[in-house]
C-alpha positions as CSV (number, residue, x, y, z in Angstrom):
1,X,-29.2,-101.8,9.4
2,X,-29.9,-104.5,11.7
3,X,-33.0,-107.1,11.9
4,X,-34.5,-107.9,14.7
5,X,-32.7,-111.0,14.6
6,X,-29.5,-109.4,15.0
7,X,-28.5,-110.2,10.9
8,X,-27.6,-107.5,8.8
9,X,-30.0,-106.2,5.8
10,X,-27.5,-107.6,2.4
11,X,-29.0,-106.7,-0.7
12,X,-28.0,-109.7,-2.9
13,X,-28.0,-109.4,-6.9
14,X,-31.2,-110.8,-6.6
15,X,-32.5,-107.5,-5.3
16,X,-31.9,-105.6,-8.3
17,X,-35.5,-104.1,-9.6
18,X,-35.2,-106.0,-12.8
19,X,-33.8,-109.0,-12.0
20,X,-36.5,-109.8,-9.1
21,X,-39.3,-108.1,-12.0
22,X,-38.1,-110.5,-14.8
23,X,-38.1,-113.5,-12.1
24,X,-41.3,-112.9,-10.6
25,X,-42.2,-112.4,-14.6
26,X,-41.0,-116.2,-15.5
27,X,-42.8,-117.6,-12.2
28,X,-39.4,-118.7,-10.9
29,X,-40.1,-121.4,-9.0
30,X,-37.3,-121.5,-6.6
31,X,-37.4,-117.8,-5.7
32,X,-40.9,-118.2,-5.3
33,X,-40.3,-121.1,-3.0
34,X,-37.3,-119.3,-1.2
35,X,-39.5,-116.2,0.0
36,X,-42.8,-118.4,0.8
37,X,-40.7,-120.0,2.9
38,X,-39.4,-117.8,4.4
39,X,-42.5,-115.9,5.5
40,X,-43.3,-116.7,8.7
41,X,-44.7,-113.5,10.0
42,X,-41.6,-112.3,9.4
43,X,-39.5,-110.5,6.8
44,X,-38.2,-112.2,3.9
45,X,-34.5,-111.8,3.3
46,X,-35.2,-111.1,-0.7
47,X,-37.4,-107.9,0.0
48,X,-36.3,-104.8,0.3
49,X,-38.5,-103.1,2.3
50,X,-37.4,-102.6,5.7
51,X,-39.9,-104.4,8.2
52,X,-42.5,-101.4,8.8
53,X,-43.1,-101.0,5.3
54,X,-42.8,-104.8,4.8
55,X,-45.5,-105.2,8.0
56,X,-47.6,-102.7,6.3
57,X,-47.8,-104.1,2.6
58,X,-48.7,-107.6,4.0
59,X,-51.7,-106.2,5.7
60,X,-52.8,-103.9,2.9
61,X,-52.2,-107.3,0.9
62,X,-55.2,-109.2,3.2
63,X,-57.5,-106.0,2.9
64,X,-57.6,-106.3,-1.2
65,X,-57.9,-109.7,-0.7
66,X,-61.0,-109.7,1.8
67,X,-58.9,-112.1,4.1
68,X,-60.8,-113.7,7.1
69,X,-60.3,-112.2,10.2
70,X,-57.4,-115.1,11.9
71,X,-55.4,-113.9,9.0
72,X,-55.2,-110.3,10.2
73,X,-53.4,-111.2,13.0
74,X,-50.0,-113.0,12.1
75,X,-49.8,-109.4,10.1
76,X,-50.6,-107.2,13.3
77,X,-48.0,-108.7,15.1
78,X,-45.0,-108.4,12.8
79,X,-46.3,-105.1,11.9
80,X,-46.2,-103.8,15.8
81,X,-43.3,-105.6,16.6
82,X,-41.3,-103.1,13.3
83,X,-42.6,-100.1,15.0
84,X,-45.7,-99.5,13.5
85,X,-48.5,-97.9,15.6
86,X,-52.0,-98.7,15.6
87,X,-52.5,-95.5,13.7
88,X,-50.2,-96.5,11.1
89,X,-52.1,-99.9,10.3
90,X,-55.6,-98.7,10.6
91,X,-54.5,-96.2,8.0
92,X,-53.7,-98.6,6.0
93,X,-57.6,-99.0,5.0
94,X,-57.2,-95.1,4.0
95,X,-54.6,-95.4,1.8
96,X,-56.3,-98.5,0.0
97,X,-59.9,-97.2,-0.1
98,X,-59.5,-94.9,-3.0
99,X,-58.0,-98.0,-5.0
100,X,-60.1,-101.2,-3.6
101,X,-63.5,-99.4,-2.7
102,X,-65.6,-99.3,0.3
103,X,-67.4,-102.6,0.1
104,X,-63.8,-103.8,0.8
105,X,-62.7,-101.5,3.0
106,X,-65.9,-101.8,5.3
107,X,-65.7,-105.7,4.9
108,X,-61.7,-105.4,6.4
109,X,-62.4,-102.8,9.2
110,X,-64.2,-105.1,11.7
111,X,-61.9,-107.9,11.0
112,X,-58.3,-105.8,10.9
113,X,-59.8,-104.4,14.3
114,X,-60.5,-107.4,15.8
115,X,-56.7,-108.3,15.7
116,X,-55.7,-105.1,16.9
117,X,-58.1,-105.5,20.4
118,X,-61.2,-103.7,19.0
119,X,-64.0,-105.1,18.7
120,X,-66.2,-103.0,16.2
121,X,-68.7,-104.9,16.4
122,X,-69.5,-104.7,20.0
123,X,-68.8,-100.9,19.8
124,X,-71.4,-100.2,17.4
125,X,-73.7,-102.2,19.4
126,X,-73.1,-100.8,22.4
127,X,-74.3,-97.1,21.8
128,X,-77.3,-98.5,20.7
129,X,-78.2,-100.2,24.0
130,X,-76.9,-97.1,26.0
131,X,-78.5,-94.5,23.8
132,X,-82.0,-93.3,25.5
133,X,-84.8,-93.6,23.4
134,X,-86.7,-90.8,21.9
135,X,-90.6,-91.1,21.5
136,X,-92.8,-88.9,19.4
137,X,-95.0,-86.1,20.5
């Protein structure tokens, strides 16, 4: 399968499950090196993930790790630019909630949908301001 460079995906010996588990394991430093570098937004050649999924783990990766809000949106990008739809990466707090809990959850929601072009913040705020206001008989 192609990348969006135009290389093709080569799963290396590296790949293999256990040899990427017992390296990760013994903190290899150059494999660690090798992928950090090359993770630019992008895909690094040593996962196997095609870029979706790829895309998709990164940002589920910020949510657990109550990221700031700039860091959303490096991971928005790639993420759209593999296919995946809005509805796809808001999911993504789903799928974690039952794992991280909703104080994280709630913290990410605002911040995942201001790199996506929503501000949730204004939103909520903005039925409050149009809502008419009910008095007491």
């Amino acid at each position: 399968m192609p990348t969006p460079q135009g290389r093709a995906w080569v799963r290396s010996p590296l790949q293999q499950p256990e040899d990427l588990l017992r390296k990760l394991a013994i903190r290899d430093d150059a494999l660690l090196h090798r992928v950090l570098a090359e993770e630019q937004c992008g895909h690094p050649a040593e996962s196997s993930l095609d870029p979706k999924t790829h895309a998709l783990a990164c940002i589920v990766g910020l949510i657990a790790m109550d990221a700031t809000s700039p860091s959303y949106l490096c991971a928005v990008e790639a993420a759209r630019a593999a296919g995946a739809t809005d509805d796809e990466i808001v999911g993504c707090l789903l799928a974690v909630l039952p794992i991280l809990g909703e104080p994280r959850v709630v913290s990410a929601a605002p911040k995942l949908g201001l790199a996506l072009g929503y501000d949730v913040g204004a939103a909520l705020e903005e039925p409050a301001r149009s809502r008419p206001r009910l008095t007491l008989r």
